[in-house]
N, C-alpha and C positions, 0 to 999 in steps of 0.2 A: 264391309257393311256400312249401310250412310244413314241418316235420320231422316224425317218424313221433311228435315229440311233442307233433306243434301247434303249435309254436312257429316261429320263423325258423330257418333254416338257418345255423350258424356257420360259418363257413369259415376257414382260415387261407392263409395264402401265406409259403413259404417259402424261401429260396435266400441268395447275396450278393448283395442288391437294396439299392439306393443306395447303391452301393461305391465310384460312380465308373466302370462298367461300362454302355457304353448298349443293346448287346446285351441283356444282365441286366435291364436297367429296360422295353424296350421288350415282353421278353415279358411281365412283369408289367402291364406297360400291358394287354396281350391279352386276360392274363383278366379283369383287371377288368373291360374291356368286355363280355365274355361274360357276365359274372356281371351286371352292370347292366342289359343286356337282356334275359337269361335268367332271371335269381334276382336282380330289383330287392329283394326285401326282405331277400336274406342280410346276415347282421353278418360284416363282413370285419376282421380282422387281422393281420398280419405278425410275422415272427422272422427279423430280418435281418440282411444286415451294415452298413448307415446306415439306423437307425430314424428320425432326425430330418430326413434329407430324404424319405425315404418317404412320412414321416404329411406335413410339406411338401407335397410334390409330390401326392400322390392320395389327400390329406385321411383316410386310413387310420390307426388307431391301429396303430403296431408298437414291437418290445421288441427290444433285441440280442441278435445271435444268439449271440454267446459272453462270459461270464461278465470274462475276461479281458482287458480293454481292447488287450493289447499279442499279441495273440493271432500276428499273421501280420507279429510284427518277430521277427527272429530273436533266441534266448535266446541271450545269453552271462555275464551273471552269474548268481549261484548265486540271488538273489532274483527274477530274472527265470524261470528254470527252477521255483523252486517254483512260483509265479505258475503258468506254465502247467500244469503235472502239478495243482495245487489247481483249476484252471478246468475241466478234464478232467470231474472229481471234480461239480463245482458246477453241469454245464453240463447233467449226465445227469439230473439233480432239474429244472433248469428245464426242459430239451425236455421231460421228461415229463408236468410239470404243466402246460404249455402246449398240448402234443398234446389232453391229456385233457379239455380245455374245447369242444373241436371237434365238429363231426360229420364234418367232412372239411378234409385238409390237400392243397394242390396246389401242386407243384414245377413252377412255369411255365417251360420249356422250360428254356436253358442248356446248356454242359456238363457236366452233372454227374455224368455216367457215364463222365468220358474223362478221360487223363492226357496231351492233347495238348499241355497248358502243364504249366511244373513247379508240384508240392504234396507237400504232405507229406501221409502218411495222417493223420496223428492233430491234421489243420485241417479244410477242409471235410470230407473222405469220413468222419470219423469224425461228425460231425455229421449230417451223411444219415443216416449209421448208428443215433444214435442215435434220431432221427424217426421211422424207419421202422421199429424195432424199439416205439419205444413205440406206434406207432401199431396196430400187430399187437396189443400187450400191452391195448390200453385200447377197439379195437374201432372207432378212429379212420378212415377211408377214408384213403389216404395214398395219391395219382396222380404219377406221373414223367409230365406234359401235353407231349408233344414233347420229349424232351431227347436230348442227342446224348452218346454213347458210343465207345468206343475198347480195343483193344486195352489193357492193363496191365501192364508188366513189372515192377513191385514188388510180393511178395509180397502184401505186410500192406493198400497200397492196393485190388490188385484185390479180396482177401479183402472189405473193407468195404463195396467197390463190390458185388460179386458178390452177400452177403448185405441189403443196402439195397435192391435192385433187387427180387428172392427175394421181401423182404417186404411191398413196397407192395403196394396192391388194386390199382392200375391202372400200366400202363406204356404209351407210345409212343412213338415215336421221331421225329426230324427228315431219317430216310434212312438208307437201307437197310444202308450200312457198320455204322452206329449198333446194329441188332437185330443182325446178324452176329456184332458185337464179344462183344455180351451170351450169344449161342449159343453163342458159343463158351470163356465163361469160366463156363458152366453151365448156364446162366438159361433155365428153359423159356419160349420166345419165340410157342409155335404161334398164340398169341391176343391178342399185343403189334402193334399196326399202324402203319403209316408214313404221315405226313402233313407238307405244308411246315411249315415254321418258323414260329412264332405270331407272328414279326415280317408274314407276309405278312398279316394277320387285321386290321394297322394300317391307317387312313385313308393314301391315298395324298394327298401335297399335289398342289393343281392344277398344272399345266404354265402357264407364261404364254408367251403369243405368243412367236416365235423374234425373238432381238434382230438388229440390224444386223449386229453383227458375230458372229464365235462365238466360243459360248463355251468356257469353260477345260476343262482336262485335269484331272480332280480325282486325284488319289493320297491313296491311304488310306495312311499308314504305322505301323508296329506295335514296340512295344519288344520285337522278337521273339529269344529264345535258345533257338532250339530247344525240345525236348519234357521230357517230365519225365526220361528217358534220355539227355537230352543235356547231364545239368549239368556233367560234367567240360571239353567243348566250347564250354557255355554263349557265354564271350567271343569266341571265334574264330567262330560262328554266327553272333553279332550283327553284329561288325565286316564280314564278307561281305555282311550283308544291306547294312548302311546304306550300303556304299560300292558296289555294285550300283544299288543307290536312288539314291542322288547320282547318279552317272555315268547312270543315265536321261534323271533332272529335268534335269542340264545340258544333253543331248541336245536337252529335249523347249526349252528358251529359247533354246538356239544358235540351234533351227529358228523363233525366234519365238514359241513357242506361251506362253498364259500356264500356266502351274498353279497352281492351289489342293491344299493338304493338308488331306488330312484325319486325322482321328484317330478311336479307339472308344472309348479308357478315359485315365484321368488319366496313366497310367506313360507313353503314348506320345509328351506333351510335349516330354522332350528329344529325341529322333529325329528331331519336326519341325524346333528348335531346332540341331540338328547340320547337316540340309540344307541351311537359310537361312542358316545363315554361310559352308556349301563351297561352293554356287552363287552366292549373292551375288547375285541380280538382282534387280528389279523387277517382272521377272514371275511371280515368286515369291511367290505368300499364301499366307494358313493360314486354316480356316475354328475358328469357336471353338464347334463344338457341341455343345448342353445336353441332345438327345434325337435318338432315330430319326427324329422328324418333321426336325428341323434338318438331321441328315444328309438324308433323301431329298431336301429342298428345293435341298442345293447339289448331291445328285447330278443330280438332274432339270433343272438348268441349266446340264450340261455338255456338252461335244461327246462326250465318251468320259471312263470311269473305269479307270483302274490301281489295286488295293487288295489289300491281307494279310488284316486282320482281316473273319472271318466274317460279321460283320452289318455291314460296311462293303459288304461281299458283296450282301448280303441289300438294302440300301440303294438301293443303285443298279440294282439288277436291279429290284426292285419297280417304280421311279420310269420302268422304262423304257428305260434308257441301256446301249447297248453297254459291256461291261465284259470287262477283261482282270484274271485272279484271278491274286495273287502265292502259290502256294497253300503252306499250310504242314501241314496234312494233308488224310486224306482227303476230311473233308467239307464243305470246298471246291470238291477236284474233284467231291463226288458231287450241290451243290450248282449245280452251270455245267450239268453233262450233263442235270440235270433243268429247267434252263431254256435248254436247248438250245444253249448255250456251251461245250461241253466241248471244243472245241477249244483255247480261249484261256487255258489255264492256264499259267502256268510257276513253277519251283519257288522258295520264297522262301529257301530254304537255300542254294542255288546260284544267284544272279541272273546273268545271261549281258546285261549289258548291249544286247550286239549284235542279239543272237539276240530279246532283250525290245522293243525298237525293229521288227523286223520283222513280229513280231505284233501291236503296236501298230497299223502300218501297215495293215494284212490288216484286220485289226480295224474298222478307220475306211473302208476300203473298202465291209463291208458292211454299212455302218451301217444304212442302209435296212431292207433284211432281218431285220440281227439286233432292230431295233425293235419288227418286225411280229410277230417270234416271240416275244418279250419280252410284247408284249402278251396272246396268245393263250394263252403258260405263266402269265402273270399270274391270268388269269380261270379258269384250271384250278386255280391253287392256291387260290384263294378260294374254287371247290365243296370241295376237298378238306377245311377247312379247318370248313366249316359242318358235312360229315359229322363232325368230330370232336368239335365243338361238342355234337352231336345223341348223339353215343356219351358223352359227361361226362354230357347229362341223364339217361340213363338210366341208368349205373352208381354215378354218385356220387350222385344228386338220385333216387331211386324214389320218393319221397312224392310222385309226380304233381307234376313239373314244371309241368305246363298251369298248376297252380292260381293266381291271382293273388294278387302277393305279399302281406302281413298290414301294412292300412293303418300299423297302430300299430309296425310295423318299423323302423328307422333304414335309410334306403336305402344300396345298397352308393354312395359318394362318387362325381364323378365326377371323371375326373382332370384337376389345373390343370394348365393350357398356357400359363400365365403368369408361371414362375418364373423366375429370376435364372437366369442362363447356368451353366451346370456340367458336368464333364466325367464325361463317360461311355461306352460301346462296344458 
């Protein structure tokens, strides 16, 4: 495929990708692969938040996303504050001169329209912000590819979310809360469409034969403090979840059962770390996963998963496995109901021990079932998934996608699946 100047196709990818987020990495994984089957000869590069495991991992040249090394530590000295107000300043000249080298920029899924976790506006959403306004100014295509959205109750956040969204050429969403959110904090949505999450677009790993005996209970755990509205709460949020969470685990080895933890990003280390010293047992592991593929493989050789974080979600549902969601917003639960779970949610702000034990139970009862249907929503999000694929050639790619790519191209990389273990969600 060539650009309307004869040449290759530039593309950028942009979000917090190699952050330590495997969520984040996995949907980048996505496009890439779209892009390598679709537009083998586009030049691809990145503006991230970890350039050096990025270009690492999927052989991609990428640049940091923000000017200010110390961006997302909080300021308290007065060198520290200039630092960031001077990066603000510094950060609006790179996005821009970066944008402007493009013929299209693409925000591979994410959250990056929601205030479900806490931020500050003027960290990420001001950075969308500014992407998405250079990209309007310089004629750049600039697509929100699946990304999930949220209601806002900070002024100045939603403002930036609101106007980012406004500007992009393309937008869609990972479900339908997601376009709602957006309709309702402005955003003309009539021609914005819903499609699964680009994590289902991954290779699923193979299943191996069923072992002798069975296998573990995987729990996903999450350094979770509630939402961006809950920072006052923040500690007494966390404390409910994790002792909720323990009182599970110890339930689920009383009963015998082993479990494996898991995780989706670096922060949720200590949480694992806090269960394995209050339960204490042996039947107690922790998996050390470096990507999506890593997660589906120990979800796929589980008897059942329990999990918080969203593409821990996404992990185990793909792979197949009855899963029970700890959910912590909405699109989790709107993420069960579309693969026909939406029974098995319970809240991760309010864990009910007891009450989470019985749907456990339920759970493993239909296992059977719930597999079959698993399967079935499986293969429905992968048509879904293609037509999205099929809508990017034509809105972003018009110089006749058919054409084959321009020998003399650098092919877009393809991505290693050989690196050194690292965490991510």
């Amino acid at each position: 495929m060539t650009s309307a100047a004869g040449r290759p196709p530039r593309v950028g990818v942009f979000g917090l990708l190699g952050s330590g987020n495997l969520g984040n990495d996995g949907s980048l994984e996505a496009v890439l692969g779209y892009l390598r089957a679709e537009h083998p000869g586009a030049v691809v590069d990145a503006l991230c938040g970890g350039p050096e495991t990025v270009t690492a991992r999927y052989g991609i040249p990428a640049t940091r996303l923000h000017w200010y090394r110390g961006e997302y530590r909080t300021a308290s000295r007065a060198g520290a504050v200039a630092g960031k107000g001077l990066g603000k300043l510094v950060d609006a000249v790179r996005t821009a001169v970066w944008v402007r080298r493009h013929d299209v920029v693409i925000v591979p899924g994410m959250g990056v329209l929601e205030a479900t976790l806490p931020l500050r506006p003027w960290g990420f959403p001001y950075a969308l912000f500014l992407l998405c306004a250079a990209g309007r100014l310089f004629g750049t295509r600039v697509a929100l590819v699946g990304v999930g959205a949220s209601a806002i109750g900070n002024r100045l956040t939603r403002a930036l979310v609101r106007w980012s969204a406004r500007l992009a050429a393309y937008r869609s969403y990972r479900d339908a809360p997601s376009r709602d959110a957006m309709r309702a904090m402005g955003v003309e949505t009539a021609r914005d469409e819903i499609y699964p999450d680009l994590a289902f677009a991954l290779p699923t790993p193979p299943v191996s034969a069923s072992p002798a005996r069975p296998g573990p209970v995987c729990v996903g755990v999450m350094a979770f403090h509630g939402s961006d509205d809950d920072r006052p709460r923040a500690e007494e949020i966390h404390r409910r979840y994790l002792e909720g969470t323990i009182r599970f685990v110890r339930a689920l080895t009383e009963a015998g059962r082993p479990v494996r933890l898991l995780t989706g990003d670096a922060v949720d280390q200590p949480v694992v770390t806090a269960i394995r010293d209050a339960v204490d047992s042996p039947l107690v592991t922790s998996a050390e996963a470096g990507s999506l593929a890593d997660l589906m493989r120990e979800t796929a050789a589980a008897e059942a998963v329990v999990a918080t974080r969203y593409h821990n979600l996404v992990c185990a549902l793909k792979a197949g496995t009855p899963t029970l969601a700890l959910s912590y917003a909405v699109k989790s639960d709107a993420l069960m109901e579309r693969m026909g779970l939406g029974a098995y949610c319970h809240p991760a702000r309010d864990i009910d021990a007891g009450r989470l034990l019985e749907q456990f139970q339920e759970l493993e009862q239909r296992s059977a079932q719930l597999r079959r249907t698993l399967a079935e929503r499986n293969l429905a999000a992968a048509r879904r998934l293609e037509e999205q694929f099929s809508a990017l050639n034509a809105i972003l790619f018009p110089a006749d996608p058919a054409d084959p790519a321009d020998p003399a191209a650098p092919a877009v990389p393809a991505a290693d699946h050989t690196h050194a273990q690292q965490e991510v969600s």
